[in-house]
N, C-alpha and C positions, 0 to 999 in steps of 0.2 A: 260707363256703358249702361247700369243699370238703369241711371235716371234718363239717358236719350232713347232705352227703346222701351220707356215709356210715350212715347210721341208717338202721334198718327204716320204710318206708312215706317217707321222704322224698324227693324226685324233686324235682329242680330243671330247668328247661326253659332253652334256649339263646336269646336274646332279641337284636334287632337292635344295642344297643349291645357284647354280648358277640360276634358274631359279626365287628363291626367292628373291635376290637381283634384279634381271629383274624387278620384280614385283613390289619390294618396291618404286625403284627410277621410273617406271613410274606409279605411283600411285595407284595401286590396294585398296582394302578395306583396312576397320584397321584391322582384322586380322592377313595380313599378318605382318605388321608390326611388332605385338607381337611376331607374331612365327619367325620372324624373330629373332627377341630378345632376344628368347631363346638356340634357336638353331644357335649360332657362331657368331651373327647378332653382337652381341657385340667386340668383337674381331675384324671383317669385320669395322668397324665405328672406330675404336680406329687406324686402319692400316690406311686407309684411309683419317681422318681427325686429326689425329697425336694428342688425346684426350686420358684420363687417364683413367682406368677403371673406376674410379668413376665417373666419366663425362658422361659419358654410360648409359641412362635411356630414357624413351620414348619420353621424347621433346627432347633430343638431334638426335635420332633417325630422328624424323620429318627434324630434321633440315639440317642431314645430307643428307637427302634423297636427297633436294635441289643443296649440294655441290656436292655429289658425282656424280649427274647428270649431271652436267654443268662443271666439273672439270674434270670427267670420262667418259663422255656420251661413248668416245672410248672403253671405257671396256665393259661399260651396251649391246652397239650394238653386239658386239665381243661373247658375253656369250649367250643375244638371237638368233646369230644367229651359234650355235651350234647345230649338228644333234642330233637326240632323239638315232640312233642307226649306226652301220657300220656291214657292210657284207664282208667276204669273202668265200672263196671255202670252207671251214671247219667249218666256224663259227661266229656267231653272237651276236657283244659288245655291249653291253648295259650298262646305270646307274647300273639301280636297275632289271630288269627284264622284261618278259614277262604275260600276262595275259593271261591263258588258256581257259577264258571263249570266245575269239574272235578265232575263226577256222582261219583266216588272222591275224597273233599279230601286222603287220604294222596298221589293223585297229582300236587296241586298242586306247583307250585316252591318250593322251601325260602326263597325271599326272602319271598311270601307270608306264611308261617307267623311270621314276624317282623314281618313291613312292612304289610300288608295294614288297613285301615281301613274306608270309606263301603260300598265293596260286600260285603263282608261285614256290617255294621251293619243295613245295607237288606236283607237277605235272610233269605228264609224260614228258619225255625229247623231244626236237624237232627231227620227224625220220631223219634227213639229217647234222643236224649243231648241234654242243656246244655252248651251250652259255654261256660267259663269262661275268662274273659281278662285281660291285662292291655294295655301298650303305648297304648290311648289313654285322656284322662282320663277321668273319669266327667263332669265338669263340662262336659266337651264332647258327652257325649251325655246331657245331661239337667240341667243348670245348678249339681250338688251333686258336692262334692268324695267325697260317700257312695256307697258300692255300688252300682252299676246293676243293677235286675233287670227284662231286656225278655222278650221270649218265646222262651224258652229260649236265652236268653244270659247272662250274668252277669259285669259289668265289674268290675274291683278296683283299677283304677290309679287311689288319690285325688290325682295328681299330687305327691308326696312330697318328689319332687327339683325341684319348682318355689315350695317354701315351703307348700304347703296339708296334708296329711294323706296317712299309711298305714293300708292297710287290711288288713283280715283276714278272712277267711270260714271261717267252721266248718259242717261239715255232718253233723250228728248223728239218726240214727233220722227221715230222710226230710224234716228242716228244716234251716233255714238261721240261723244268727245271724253278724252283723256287729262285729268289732271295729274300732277306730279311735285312731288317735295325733295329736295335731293337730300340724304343722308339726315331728317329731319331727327333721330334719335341722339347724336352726335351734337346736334346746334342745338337741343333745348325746346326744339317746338313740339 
């Protein structure tokens, strides 16, 4: 990811599993750690420090945190220093969403822009832009692992890292088409 958004027109967005690694390797509470733990942390640790699943528990964790710093510090800077959103003429990418409680969503909390779900889902669309998301499934907002398209929102996460499909969205001369991989982490691609 590093090397493709170096490329013209590619923008990659900082996403709550990327920010939580941020956090582990520069020390945040223990907390994070756990929830690190549970959510990919393990997997993230086993890639990185070339360790077995079973090797994978909260002192290795600690310890990783060390290597991955000093071995990756290039990755940790790379992922915090990811924007929270990107703008164009029609639309606005985000992780996870917008928070309808702030009248300015740029003044929302940066956790928000990651974490954020139901009240955003429930809320009136932005009058001027779509906004484009990822972070929850589509399956969870409409029973299909396929592209959500509600009123002026547009979900993409076909749950990937949970064995169903990646998705993709092209937007060409004012329409939309949908790509799709089914269970691409399973088969290797």
């Amino acid at each position: 990811m590093m090397e493709l958004s170096r490329q013209p027109r590619c923008i990659a967005l900082r996403g709550n599993h990327d920010q939580r690694l941020v956090d582990l390797v520069r020390g945040a509470d223990g907390t994070v750690a756990e929830r690190f733990l549970t959510h990919g942390g393990a997997q993230t640790v086993q890639s990185y420090c070339g360790v077995s699943a079973e090797q994978v528990d909260a002192d290795m964790v600690a310890r990783a945190r060390g290597e991955i710093g000093s071995r990756y510090g290039h990755h940790i800077e790379f992922l915090a220093s990811l924007p929270l959103y990107h703008e164009d003429d029609c639309h606005l990418f985000v992780h996870a969403g917008i928070n309808p409680a702030y009248e300015d969503w740029r003044e929302q909390p940066e956790h928000d822009f990651m974490y954020i779900k139901a009240p955003f889902h429930q809320a009136a669309p932005l009058p001027d832009k779509t906004v484009i998301f990822g972070h929850t499934r589509t399956v969870e907002l409409h029973g299909s692992a396929d592209v959500w398209f509600g009123d002026g929102k547009i979900g993409i996460d076909g749950g990937c890292a949970y064995g169903q499909q990646l998705n993709g969205l092209i937007y060409e001369a004012g329409s939309y088409r949908t790509l799709s991989v089914a269970n691409p982490i399973h088969r290797g691609e």
